[in-house]
C-alpha positions in Angstrom: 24.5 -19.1 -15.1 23.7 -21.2 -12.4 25.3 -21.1 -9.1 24.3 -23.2 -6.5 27.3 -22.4 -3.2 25.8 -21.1 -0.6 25.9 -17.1 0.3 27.1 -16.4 4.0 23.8 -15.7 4.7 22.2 -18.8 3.3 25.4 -20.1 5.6 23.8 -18.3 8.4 20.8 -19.5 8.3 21.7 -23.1 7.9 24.0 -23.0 11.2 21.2 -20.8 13.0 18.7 -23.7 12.2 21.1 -26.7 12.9 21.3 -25.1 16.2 18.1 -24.5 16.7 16.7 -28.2 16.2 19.7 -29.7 18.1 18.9 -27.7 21.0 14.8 -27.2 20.6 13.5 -30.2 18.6 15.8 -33.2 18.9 15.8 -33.8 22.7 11.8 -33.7 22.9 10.7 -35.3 19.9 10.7 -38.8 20.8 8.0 -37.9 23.6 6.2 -35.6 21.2 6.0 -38.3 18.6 4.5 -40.8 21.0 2.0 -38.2 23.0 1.0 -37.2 19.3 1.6 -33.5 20.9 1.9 -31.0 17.8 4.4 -28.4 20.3 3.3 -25.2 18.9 5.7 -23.0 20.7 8.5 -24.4 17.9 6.4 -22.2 15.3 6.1 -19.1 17.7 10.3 -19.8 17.7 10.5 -19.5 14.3 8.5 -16.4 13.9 10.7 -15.1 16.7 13.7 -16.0 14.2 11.6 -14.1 11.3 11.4 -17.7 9.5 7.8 -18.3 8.9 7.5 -15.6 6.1 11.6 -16.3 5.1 10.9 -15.9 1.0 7.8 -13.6 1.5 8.8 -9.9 0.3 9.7 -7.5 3.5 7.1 -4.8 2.5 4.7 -7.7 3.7 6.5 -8.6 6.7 8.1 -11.3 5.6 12.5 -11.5 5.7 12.8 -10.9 1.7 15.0 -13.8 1.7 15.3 -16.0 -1.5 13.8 -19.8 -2.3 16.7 -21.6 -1.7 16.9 -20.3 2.2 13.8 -21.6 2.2 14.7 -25.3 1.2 17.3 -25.0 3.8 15.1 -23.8 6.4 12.8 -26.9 5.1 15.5 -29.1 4.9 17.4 -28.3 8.6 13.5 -28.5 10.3 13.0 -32.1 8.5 16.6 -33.0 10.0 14.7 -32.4 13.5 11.1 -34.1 12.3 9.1 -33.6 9.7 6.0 -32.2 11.8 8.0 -28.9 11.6 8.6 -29.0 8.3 4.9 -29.8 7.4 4.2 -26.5 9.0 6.6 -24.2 7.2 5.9 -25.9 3.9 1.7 -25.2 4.5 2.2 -21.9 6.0 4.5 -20.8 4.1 4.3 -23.1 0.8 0.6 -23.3 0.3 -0.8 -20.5 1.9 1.3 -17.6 2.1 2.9 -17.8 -1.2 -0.3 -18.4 -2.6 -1.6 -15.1 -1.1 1.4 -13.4 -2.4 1.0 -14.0 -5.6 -3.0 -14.3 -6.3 -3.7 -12.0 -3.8 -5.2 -8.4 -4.3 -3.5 -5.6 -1.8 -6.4 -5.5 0.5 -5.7 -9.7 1.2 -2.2 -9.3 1.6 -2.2 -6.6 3.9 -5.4 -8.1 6.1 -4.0 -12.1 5.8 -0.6 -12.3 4.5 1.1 -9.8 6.9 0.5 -11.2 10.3 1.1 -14.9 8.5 4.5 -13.6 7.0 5.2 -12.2 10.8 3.8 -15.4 12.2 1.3 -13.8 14.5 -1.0 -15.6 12.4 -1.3 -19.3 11.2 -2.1 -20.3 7.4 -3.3 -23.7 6.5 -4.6 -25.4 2.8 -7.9 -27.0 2.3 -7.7 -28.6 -1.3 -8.5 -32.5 -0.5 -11.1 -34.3 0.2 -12.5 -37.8 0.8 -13.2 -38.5 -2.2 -11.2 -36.1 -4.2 -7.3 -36.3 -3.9 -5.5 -36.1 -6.8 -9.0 -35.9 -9.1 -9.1 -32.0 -7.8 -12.2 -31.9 -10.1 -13.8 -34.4 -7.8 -14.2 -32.1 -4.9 -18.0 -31.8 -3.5 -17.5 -28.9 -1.2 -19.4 -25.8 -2.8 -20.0 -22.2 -2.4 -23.1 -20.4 -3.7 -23.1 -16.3 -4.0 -25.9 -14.8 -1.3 -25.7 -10.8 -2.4 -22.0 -9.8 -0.6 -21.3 -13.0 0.3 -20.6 -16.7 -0.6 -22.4 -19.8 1.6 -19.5 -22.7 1.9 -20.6 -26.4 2.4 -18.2 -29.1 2.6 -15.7 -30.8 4.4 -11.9 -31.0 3.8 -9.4 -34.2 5.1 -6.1 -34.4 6.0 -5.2 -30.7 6.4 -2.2 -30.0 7.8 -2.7 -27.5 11.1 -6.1 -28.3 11.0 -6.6 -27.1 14.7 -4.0 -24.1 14.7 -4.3 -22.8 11.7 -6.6 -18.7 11.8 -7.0 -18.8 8.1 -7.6 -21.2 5.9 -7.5 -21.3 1.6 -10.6 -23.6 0.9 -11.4 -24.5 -2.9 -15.4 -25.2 -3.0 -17.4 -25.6 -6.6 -18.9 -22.3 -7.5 -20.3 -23.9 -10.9 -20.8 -28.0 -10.8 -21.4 -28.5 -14.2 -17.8 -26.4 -15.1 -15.1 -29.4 -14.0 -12.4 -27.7 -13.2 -13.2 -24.4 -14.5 -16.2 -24.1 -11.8 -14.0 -24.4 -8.8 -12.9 -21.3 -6.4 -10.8 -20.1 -3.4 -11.7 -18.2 -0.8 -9.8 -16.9 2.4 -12.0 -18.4 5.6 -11.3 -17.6 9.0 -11.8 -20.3 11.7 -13.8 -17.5 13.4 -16.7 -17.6 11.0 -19.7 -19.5 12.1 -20.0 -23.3 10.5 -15.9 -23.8 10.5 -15.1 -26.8 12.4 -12.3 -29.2 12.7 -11.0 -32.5 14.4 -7.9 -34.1 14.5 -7.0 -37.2 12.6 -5.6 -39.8 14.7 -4.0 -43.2 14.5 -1.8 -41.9 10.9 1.3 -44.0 10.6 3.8 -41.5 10.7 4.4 -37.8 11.6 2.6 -37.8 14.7 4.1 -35.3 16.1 2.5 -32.9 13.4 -1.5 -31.4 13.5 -3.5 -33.2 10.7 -7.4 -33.5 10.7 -10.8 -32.7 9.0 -12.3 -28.7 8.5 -15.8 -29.4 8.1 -17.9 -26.5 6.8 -21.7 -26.3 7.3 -23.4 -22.7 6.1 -20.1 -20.6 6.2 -20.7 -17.2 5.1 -17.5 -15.9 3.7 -17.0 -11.8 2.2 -17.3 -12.0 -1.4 -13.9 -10.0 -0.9 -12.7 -13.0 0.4 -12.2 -14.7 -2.9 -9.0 -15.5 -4.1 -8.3 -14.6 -7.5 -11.7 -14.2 -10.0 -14.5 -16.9 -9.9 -13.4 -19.7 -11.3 -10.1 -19.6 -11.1 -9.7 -22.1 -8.2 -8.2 -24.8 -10.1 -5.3 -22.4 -11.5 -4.9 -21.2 -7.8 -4.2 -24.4 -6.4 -1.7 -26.0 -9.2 0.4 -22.4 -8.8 0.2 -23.1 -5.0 1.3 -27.5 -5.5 4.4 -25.6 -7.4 5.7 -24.0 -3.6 4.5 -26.7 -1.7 6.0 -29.6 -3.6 9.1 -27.8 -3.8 9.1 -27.3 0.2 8.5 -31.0 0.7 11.4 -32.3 -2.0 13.7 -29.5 0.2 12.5 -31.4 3.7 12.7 -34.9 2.1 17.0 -33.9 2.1 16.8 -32.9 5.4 15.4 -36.8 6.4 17.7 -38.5 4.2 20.4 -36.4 6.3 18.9 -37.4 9.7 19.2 -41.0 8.4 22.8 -40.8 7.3 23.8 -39.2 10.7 22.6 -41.4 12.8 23.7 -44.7 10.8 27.3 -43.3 10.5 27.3 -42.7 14.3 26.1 -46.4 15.1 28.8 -47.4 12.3 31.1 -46.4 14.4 29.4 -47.6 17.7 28.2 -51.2 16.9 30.9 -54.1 16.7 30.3 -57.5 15.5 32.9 -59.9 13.9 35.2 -58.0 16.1 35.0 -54.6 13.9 32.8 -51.2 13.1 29.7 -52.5 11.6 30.8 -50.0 8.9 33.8 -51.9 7.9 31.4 -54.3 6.2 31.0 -53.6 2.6 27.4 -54.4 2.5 26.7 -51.4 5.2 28.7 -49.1 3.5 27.0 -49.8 0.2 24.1 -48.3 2.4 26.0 -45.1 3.6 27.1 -44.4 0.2 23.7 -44.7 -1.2 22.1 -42.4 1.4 25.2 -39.9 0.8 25.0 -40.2 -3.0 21.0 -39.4 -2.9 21.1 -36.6 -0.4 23.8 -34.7 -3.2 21.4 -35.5 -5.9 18.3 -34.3 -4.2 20.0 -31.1 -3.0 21.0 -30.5 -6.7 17.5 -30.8 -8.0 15.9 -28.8 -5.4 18.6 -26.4 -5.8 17.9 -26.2 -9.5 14.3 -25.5 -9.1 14.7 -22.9 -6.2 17.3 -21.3 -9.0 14.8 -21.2 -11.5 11.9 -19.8 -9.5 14.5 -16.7 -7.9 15.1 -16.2 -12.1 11.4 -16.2 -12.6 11.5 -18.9 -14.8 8.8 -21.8 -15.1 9.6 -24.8 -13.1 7.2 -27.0 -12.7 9.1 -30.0 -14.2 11.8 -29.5 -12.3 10.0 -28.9 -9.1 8.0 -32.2 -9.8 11.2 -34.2 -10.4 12.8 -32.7 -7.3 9.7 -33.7 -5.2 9.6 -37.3 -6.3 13.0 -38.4 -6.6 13.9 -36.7 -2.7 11.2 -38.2 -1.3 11.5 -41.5 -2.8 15.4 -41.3 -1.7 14.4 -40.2 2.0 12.0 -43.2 2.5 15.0 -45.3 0.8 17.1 -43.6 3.3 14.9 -44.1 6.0 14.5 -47.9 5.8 18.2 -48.9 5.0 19.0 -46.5 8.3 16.5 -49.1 10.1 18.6 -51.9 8.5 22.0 -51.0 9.6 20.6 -50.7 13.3 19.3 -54.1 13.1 16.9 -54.7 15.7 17.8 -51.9 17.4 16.2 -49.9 14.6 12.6 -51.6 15.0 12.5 -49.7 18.2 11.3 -45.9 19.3 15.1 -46.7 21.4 16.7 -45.0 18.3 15.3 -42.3 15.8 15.0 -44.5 12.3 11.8 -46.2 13.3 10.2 -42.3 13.4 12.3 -41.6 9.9 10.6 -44.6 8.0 7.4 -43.2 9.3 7.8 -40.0 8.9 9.5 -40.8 5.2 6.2 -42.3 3.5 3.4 -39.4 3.6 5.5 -37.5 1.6 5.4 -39.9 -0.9 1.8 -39.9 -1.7 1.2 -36.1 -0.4 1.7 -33.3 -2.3 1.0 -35.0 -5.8 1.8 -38.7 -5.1 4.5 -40.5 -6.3 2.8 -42.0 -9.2 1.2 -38.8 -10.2 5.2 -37.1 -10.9 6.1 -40.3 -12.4 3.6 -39.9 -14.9 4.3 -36.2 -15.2 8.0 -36.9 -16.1 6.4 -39.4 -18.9 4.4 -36.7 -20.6 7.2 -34.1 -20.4 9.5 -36.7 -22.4 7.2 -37.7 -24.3 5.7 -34.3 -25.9 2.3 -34.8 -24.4 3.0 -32.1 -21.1 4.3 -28.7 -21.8 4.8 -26.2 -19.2 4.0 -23.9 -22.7 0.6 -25.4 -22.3 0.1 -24.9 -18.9 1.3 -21.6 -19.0 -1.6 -20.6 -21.5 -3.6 -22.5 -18.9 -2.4 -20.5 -16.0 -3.1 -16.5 -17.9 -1.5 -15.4 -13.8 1.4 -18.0 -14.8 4.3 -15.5 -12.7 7.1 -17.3 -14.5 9.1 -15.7 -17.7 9.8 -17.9 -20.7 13.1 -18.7 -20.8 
């Protein structure tokens, strides 16, 4: 049955956090945001707090906590900005899950430890210039040279690009395989050939890390291959299952920040002699934003339910993702229209919330590619039966 109240140390967690960000994050992030400073001290905090490995299994240094802590941990470090959150949901989301579950024992204890501790720094390399959501796109490749693989490519918009010590990059062992030639492999940034630069000028989330790895004649340990040759593909739709169900989490914790601060300016902004929020048309606004941020908990709740039941989620997570983070960047611009002009300006937080609010729509599987995803599961065409045969490492039970 499913139960969705909060234990006291889910409780715990949320109240540690909310203090956290209020005291750590909030007062600073306006200057961060404009310096385009990623502050990296705020992840060495959150190791400190044994939060970068929350839902990673003790016996790999991680706190052994469940997935719904982690959607509150994403959700309280979106309330702050979503730069934070971005981090948790790559270092934890994509890599460090992905480690967990694909990795052999001699990975998990070299890599997945000291990320789970947060000595060490996990980032994702899936996308690429010219291959976003057409993963079988991707030009990068590795070719096997006796104990070791040769990695030429580059990767864009990777999140901790310039922090990250290890990185999962999928590269084309077999280009004439599609999807079935593609492979991961662990890469440090100390191995000759790995490179990376910053992105700058993005729209929103400027507070965060985001660039380019470029690889040119990376040897990488044969040992460091993910999962079997070939099985890239798999790898990286298991891993969009963690990571899209981190951002939907975060994408409540912005739709939060946007109701807070418009129900405090309700109450501070008079015109026609009373609180702005004694107009109808305002509160139509508040009610919206406090209607969706219930919903969205609810589905993301539902899908961190079924993955602590070991049941297959994928249509759930999906729906989560898409509906949250369409409801944040709704949130997000009606918070800019009940400031008026004063939300057009960096005077207030909203203008950083509608920015912030639309990479989430298009990362992580855009929005068009759920929408089309919640088609095919209505209409018979998708089946998570199917992609279960798909995925023979598929962790989840049948229900």
């Amino acid at each position: 049955m499913m139960n969705f109240a909060l234990t006291e140390e889910q409780e715990a967690v949320r109240k540690m956090l909310r203090s956290f960000v209020d005291k750590e994050i909030i007062p600073y992030i306006q200057e961060w945001d404009a310096n385009w400073h990623f502050e990296t001290s705020i992840m060495k905090r959150l190791a400190e707090l044994d939060l970068m490995g929350v839902c990673i299994p003790e016996q790999y240094g991680g706190a052994g906590m469940d997935y719904n802590t982690l959607a509150i941990v994403c959700e309280e470090l979106e309330r702050g900005d979503t730069a934070f959150r971005t981090a948790v949901s790559v270092h934890t989301g994509l890599n460090s899950m992905t480690l967990l579950q694909w990795g052999n024992e001699f990975q998990k204890e070299k890599y997945l430890v000291p990320q789970a501790k947060g000595e060490k720094i996990g980032a994702f390399g899936l996308t690429e210039p010219n291959a976003g959501s057409d993963v079988a796109a991707m030009q990068t490749t590795a070719r096997r040279d006796g104990d070791e693989y040769i990695i030429n490519g580059s990767k864009t918009w990777i999140s901790l690009c310039d922090v990250a010590d290890h990185f999962l990059i999928f590269a084309k062992t077999d280009k004439d395989k599609g999807h079935h030639g593609i492979s991961c492999f662990i890469v440090e940034r100390t191995y000759p050939g790995v490179s990376t630069k910053a992105i700058k000028g993005k729209l929103g989330i400027r507070a965060g890390n985001t660039g380019e790895v470029f690889l040119e004649e990376v040897r990488v340990p044969a040992e460091n291959m993910l999962g079997d040759e070939g099985e890239g593909f798999k790898i990286a739709m298991s891993a969009l299952d963690n990571g899209r169900f981190t951002v939907a989490a975060g994408a409540c914790g912005l739709i939060n920040a946007s109701l807070e601060a418009s129900v405090k300016y309700c109450h501070e902004r008079k015109t026609f002699g009373k609180e702005i929020g004694k107009h109808q048309l305002v509160q139509q606004m508040i009610a919206k934003m406090s209607s969706n941020l219930e919903i969205s908990r609810l589905l993301v709740y539902r899908a961190g339910w079924l993955k602590n039941e070991g049941k297959r989620n994928t249509r759930e997570t999906s729906l989560a993702k898409w509906i949250a983070c369409d409801a944040a960047f709704e949130a997000a611009s009606d918070a800019v229209q009940v400031h008026g002009a004063y939300g057009y300006s960096n005077e207030y937080p909203v203008e950083r919330f509608l920015r912030n609010a639309k990479a989430p729509v298009i990362y992580e599987g855009t929005r068009e590619i759920h929408t089309i995803m919640q088609a095919e599961y209505a209409l018979g065409y998708r089946s998570d039966k199917a992609l279960r045969q798909m995925l023979p490492s598929w962790p989840f039970e049948e229900e």
